[in-house]
N, C-alpha and C positions, 0 to 999 in steps of 0.2 A: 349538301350531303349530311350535314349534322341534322339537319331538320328532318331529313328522312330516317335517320336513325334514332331521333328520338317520335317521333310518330309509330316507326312499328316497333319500340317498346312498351309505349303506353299501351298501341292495340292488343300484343301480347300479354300484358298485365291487364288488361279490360278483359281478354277471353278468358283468363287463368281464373277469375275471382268465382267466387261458389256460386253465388248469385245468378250469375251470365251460364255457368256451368250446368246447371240443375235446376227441373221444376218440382215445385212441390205437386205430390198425389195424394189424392184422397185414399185414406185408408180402408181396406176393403172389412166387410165384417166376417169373412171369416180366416183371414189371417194373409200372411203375406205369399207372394208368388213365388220367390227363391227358396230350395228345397232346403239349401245350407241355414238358413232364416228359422224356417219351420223344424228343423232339426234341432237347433239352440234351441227354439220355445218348445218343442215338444220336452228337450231334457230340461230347460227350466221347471216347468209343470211339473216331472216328477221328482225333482227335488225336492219341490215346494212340499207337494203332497210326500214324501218320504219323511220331511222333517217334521212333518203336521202327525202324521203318527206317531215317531218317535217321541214328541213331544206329549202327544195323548198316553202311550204305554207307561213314561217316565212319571206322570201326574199318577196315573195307577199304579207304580209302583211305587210310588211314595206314598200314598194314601194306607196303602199294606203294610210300608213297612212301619207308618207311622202306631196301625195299630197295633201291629205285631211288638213295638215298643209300651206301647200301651199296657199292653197284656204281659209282657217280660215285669214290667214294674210293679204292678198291682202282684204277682206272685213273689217277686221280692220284698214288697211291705209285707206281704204276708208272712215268706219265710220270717221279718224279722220280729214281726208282734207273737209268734210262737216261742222264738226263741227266746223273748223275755228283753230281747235290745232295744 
């Protein structure tokens, strides 16, 4: 009796394991079969592409403001070479 209870443990833990559970598939090239799958990646993408912009407008707005600082300064040496400071 113990023998038999330990034999369809093992086979219970023999099925359980990922291995025995699952084959591997070849990845298809255009993307996966499960809609819920394709839902994630399609809103990964456009996160990606959402930061990918934000990150291009922030470089262009730092470029502006750096020279819109530029430009602040150069009128301020000037205010102060007029004023004789």
């Amino acid at each position: 009796m113990r023998r038999l209870a330990t034999m369809t443990m093992l086979a219970a833990a023999i099925m359980a394991s990922p291995g025995w559970a699952q084959t591997a598939t070849a990845p298809t090239a255009k993307g996966h079969s499960d809609a819920i799958v394709k839902m994630r990646q399609e809103i990964a993408a456009a996160r990606k592409e959402y930061k990918r912009k934000v990150a291009e407008a922030q470089k262009a707005f730092d470029e502006t403001k750096a020279a819109a600082a530029k430009e602040r300064d150069a009128a301020i040496k000037a205010a102060h070479a007029t004023a004789g400071a």
